[in-house]
N, C-alpha and C positions, 0 to 999 in steps of 0.2 A: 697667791697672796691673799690670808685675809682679809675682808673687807674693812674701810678707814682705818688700813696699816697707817702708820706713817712712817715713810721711808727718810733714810737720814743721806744728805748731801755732803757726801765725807769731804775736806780737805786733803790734798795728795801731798805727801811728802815725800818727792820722788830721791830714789837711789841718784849718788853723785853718777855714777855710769850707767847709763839709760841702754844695756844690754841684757839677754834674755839669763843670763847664768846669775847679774847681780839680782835683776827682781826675784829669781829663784830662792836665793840667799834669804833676800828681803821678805817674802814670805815667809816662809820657814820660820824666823826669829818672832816672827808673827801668829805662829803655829795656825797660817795656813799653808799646808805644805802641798793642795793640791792647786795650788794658785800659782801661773807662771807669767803672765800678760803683764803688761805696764798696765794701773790703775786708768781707769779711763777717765778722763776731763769733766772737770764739773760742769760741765755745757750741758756734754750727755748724759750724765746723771740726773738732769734735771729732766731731759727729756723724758727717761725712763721711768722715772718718778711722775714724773705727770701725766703718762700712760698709766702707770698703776691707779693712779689718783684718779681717773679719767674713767676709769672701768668700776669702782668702785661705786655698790648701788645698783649698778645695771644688772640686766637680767640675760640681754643678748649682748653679742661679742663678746671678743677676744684682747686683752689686752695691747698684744705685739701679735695679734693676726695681719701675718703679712708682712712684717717689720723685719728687714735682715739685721741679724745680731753678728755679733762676732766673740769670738771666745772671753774675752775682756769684761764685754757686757756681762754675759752669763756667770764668768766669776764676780761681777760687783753684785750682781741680782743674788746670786747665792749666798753673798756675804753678811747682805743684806736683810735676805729673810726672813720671813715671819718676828717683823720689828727688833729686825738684828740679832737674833740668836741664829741666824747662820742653817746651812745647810743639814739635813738629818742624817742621823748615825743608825744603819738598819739594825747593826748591833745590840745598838741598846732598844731593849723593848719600849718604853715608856717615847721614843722618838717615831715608833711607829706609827702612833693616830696623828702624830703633826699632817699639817698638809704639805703637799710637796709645791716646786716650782711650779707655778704656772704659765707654760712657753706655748699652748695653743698658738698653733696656728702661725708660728711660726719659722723663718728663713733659716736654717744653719745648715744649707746647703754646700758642704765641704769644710767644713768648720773644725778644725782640730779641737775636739770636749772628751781627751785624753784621760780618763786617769782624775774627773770629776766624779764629786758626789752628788749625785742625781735624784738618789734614794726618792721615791713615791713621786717623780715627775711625771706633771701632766702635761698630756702632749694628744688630747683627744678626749672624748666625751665618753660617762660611763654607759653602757647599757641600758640606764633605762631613760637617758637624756637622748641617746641616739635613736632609740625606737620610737620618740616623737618630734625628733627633729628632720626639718628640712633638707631636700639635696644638697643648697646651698649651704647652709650650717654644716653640714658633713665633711662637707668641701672644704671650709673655710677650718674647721677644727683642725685639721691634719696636720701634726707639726713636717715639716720638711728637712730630711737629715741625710737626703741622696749623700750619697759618698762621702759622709761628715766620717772624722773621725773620732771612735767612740773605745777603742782599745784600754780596756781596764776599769772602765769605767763602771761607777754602780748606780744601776739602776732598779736596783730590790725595788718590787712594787708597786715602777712603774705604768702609770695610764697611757699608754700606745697604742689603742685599738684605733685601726686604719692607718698606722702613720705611715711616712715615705719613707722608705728605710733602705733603696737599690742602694745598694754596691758599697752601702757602708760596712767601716772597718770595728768590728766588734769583737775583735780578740782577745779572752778573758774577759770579759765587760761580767757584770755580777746584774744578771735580769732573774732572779729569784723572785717567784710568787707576781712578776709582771704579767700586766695584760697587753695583749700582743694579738687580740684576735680581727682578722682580717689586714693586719698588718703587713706593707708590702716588702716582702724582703730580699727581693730576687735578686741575684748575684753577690748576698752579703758576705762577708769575710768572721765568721761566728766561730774557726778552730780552739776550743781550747773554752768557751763561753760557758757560763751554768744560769741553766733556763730553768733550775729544778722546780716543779709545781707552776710554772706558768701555763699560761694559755693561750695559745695559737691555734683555736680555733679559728678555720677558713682561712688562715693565712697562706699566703703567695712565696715561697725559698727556691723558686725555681733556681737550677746551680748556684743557689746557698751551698760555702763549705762549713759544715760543721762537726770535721775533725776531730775527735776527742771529747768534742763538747758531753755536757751533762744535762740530761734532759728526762729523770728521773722524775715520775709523777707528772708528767708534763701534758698536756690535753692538746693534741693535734687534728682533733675530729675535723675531716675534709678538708686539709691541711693538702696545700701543692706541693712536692717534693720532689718532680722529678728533675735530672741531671744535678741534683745536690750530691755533695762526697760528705759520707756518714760515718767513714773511717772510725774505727773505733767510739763512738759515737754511744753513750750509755741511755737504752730507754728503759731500763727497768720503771715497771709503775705505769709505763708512758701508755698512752688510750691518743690509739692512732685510727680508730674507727673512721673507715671512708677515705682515707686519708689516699692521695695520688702520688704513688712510686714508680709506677711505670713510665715508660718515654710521653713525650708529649710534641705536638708542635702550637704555636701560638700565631695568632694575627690580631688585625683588627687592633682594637682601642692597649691591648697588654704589650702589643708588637712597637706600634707607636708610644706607647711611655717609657719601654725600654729605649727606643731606638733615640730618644731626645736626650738620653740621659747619656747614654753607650753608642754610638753610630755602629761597632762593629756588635751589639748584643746577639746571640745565635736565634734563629726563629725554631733551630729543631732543639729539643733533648732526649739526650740519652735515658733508660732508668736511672733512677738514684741509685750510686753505688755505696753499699752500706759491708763492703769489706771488714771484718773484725768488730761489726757491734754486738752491744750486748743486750740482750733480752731476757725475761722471765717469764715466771708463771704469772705474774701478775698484767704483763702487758699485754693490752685488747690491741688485737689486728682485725677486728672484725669488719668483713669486707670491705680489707683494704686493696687498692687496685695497685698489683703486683707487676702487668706485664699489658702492652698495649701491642695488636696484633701488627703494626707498621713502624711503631718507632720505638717498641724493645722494651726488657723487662730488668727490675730491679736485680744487681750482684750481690753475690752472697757469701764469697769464699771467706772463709774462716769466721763467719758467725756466730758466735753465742747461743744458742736458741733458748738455752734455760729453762726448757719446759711451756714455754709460750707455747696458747694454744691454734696451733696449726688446721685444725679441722674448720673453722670458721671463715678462710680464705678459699676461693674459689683458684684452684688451680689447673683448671680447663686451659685459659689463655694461656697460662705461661709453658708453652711450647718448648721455648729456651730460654734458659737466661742471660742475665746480661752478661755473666763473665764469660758462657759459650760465645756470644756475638762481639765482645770485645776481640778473642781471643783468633776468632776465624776473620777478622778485617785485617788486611796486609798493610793498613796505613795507621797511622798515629794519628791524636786528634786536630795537631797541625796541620796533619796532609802527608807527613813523611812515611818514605817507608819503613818500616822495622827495621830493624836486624836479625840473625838467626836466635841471639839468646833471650830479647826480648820474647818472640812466640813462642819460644819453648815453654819461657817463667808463667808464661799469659795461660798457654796451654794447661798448664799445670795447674794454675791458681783456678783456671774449668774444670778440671776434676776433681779438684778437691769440691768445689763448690756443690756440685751436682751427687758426690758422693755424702755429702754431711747432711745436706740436705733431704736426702735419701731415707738417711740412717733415722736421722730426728724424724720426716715423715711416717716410717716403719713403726717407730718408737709407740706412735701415737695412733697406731691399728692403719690407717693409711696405706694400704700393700700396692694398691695398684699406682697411685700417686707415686710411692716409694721407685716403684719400678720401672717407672718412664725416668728418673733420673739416673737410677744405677745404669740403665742401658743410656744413657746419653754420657756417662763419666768413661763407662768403657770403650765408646766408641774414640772420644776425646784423647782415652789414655792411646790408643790407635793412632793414633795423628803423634802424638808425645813418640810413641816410637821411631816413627816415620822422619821426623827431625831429630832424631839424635843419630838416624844412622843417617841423614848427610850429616851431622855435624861431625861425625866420623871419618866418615869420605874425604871431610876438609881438612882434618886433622891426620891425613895417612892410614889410619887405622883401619885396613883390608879387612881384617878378620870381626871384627868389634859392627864395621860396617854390614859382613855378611851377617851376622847373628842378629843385628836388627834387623834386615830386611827379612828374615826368616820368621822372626817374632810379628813382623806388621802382616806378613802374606796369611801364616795361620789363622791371625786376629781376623785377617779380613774375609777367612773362608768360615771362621766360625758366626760370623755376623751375617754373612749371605746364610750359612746351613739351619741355624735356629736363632738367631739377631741374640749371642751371648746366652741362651736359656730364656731371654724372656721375650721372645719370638715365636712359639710354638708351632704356628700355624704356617711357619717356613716348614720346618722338620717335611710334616705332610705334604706339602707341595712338593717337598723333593723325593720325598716316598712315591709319590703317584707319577713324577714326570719319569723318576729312572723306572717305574716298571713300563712305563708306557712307550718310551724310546727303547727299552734291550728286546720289549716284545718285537716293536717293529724291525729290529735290527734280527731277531730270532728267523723270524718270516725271509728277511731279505738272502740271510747266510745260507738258509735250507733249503731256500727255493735254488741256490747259486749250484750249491752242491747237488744238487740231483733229488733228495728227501724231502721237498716241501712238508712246512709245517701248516696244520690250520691256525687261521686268529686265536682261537680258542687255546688250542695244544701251545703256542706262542706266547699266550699271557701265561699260563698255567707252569710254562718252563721261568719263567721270566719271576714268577710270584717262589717258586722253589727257589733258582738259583738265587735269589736275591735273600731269603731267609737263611742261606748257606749249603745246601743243596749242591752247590754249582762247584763245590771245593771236591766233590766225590761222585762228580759225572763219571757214568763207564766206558763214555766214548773215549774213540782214539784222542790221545794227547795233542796232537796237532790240529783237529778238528775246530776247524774255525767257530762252531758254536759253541764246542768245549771252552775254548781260551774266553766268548764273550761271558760266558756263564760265569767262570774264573773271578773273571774282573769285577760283573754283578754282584757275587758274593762280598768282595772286598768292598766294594761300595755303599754295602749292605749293611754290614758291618758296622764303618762309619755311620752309618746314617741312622740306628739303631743305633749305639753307643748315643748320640748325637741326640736322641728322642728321649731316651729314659733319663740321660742328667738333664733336660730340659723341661720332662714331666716331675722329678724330683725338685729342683729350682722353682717348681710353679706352685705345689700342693705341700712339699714339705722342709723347705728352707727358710721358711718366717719363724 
């Protein structure tokens, strides 16, 4: 409120039926159609008014710091406004330098503010009043909106920096060009919200949903994010620099504010899971924390990448991701167990995730990065097989069943032989242990038969038969070193086959 407004002490002309559908009506005819509350009593009107009146001229305080409001109040103060022209229209430009409500510091702790026009409400101090104000001033600015509801509501523009914001419902709420930094949002309800060009720097969304929301051009620099669902979630533009995606756990003073608000609030988080968002070239990840080595790293399956540039994250930690760690827990986040179709879908949403991911890394010269996930998508597709031949088994289907186990046994010899081609240094190990076991087995056989062989002559048969050799021994057919030699070869074979598409995969598959 500007200063010596004077607020007007409306007379009520209440509706003959003092229910919530006739005040509806009655606004409307009013054309205020975002008004639903019965008018509140000129008692409190005066009251309110004499806070305004009361702040007026001062330099510190808050008007209604401290003062619980109730929805009523807020639509009279709105209607009120800036000496009765009412609430701003973000629409129209010319409504934009008005000032907005001034609610510092105030109560609307559960508050249903549905579907109100809020447009440039203050609710916190701007930046350069906050960089010389006190702890207590800090304290005291912060409007209080735990669990209020805020669903639809517009808030274009508005001053929220540090507000109380847990577990409020802000679906579709219009926070366009708001400031929002440091603002605590942990467990808000935000699916569907447009935050485009706002600011939440350092802000707190620990399992924040925000769903679909729109958060194009949005400033999230060291921005908390982890255990929030990003589902489709648009950051094109967005500068998430420093920003915390990975899992997290909380204590101390974040543990206890949650836990006053929520008794059951979680102390651990998952990553944020950002399944199906969309990203660009334009949006900075720059060292943003992706994965935390104890309590898990951001999902990713069906992502967008857009070209965002991927070389600027350190992706040393992220070991795994979060849809591998979702997808290998046998319980739900209730505690239940699965089902079979569930970890199949889960499995599946792991490879893809680790495959695109892969691909977009490659995209961007990234080969070795790329290649810790292509081997992690194939191992995952491993397991995908491995549950669909029980889910066959369940389903009767003998043959359906054998051809999967056949498919998971090979997977699982090629992953021991060269871990898929991007193992290499397997290959060798098995180069060196089979020549060094048929030699010893050479020695053993010849010593048996009567012909000992030396160490020497023993490696030396063992390094032949194994390069193929062993297919066109002259000895007798039955000759027990003949048949090992036999087998060497064939072993040999594979294992060589086994080398060269895995030195191909390494040097000329990118």
């Amino acid at each position: 409120m500007p200063e010596g407004q004077d607020v007007r002490i409306t007379a009520i002309t209440r509706p003959a039926q003092d229910d919530a559908e006739t005040w509806r009506s009655y606004w409307r005819e009013r054309d205020m159609p975002w008004r639903r509350a019965p008018e509140i009593g000129q008692e409190r009107q005066r009251e309110l008014a004499a806070r305004i009146s009361r702040q007026a001229g001062r330099k510190t305080g808050f008007p209604f710091g401290g003062e619980r409001l109730s929805r009523g109040d807020v639509e009279w103060l709105l209607a009120e406004h800036d000496d009765g022209r009412g609430p701003l229209d973000w629409s129209q430009p010319e409504d934009r330098g008005r000032p907005g409500l001034d609610l510092r510091g105030a109560d609307l702790r559960g508050v249903d503010l549905s579907g109100l026009p809020l447009a440039r409400l203050c609710g916190g101090l701007h930046e350069d009043a906050w960089r010389n104000a006190t702890r207590e001033e800090l304290r005291e600015a912060r409007i209080h909106l735990e669990e209020a509801n805020l669903t639809g509501a517009h808030l274009e523009g508005a001053l929220l920096d540090g507000a109380h914001l847990e577990f409020a419902r802000l679906g579709a709420a219009h926070l366009e060009h708001a400031h929002l930094d440091f603002a605590l949002l942990d467990g808000a309800y935000l699916t569907g919200a447009s935050l485009n060009a706002a600011s939440l720097t350092g802000a707190s969304l620990l399992g924040a949903i925000l769903n679909d929301a729109h958060l194009e051009d949005t400033t999230l620099l060291r921005a908390r994010l982890a255990g929030a669902e990003l589902g489709g979630t648009h950051f094109e533009g967005a500068r998430l620099r420093e920003a915390l995606l990975a899992g997290m756990r909380i204590d101390g003073a974040d543990l206890e504010r949650l836990r006053a608000i929520r008794a059951d609030a979680p102390v651990r988080y998952r990553g944020a899971w950002a399944c199906g968002a969309f990203f660009n070239e334009a949006t900075v990840l720059d060292d943003a924390v992706l994965a935390d080595e104890r309590e898990g790293a951001l999902s990713v399956a069906d992502v967008r990448w857009g070209g965002v540039n991927l070389a600027v994250v350190s992706w040393d930690p992220v070991h795994i991701l979060g849809d591998e760690v979702e997808a290998r827990d046998s319980l739900s986040t209730h505690g239940n167990p699965k089902d079979a179709a569930t970890r199949l879908a889960e499995y599946r949403s792991a490879v893809r995730a680790n495959r695109q991911l892969a691909v977009s890394l490659r995209d961007q010269g990234l080969n070795e990065e790329a290649d810790r996930y292509f081997y992690r998508a194939q191992k995952l597709q491993r397991q995908v097989t491995l549950l669909q031949a029980v889910g066959a088994a369940a389903h009767g289907s003998w043959w359906r069943r054998a051809i999967r186990l056949g498919s998971y046994f090979f997977s699982l010899f090629l992953d021991a032989l060269a871990g898929y081609g991007y193992r290499p240094g397997r290959s060798l190990v098995a180069y060196i242990c089979t020549l060094t076991l048929f030699a010893i087995l050479y020695h053993v056989l010849s010593a048996a038969t009567g012909t000992p062989l030396s160490a020497v002559a023993s490696v030396a048969l063992s390094i032949n038969s194994f390069h193929g050799r062993g297919f066109f021994s002259g000895a007798a057919s039955g000759d027990p070193v003949t048949i090992a030699a036999a087998v060497e070869a064939i072993a040999g074979l594979i294992i060589e086959i086994s080398f060269i598409a895995t030195f191909t995969q390494r040097f000329f598959a990118r």
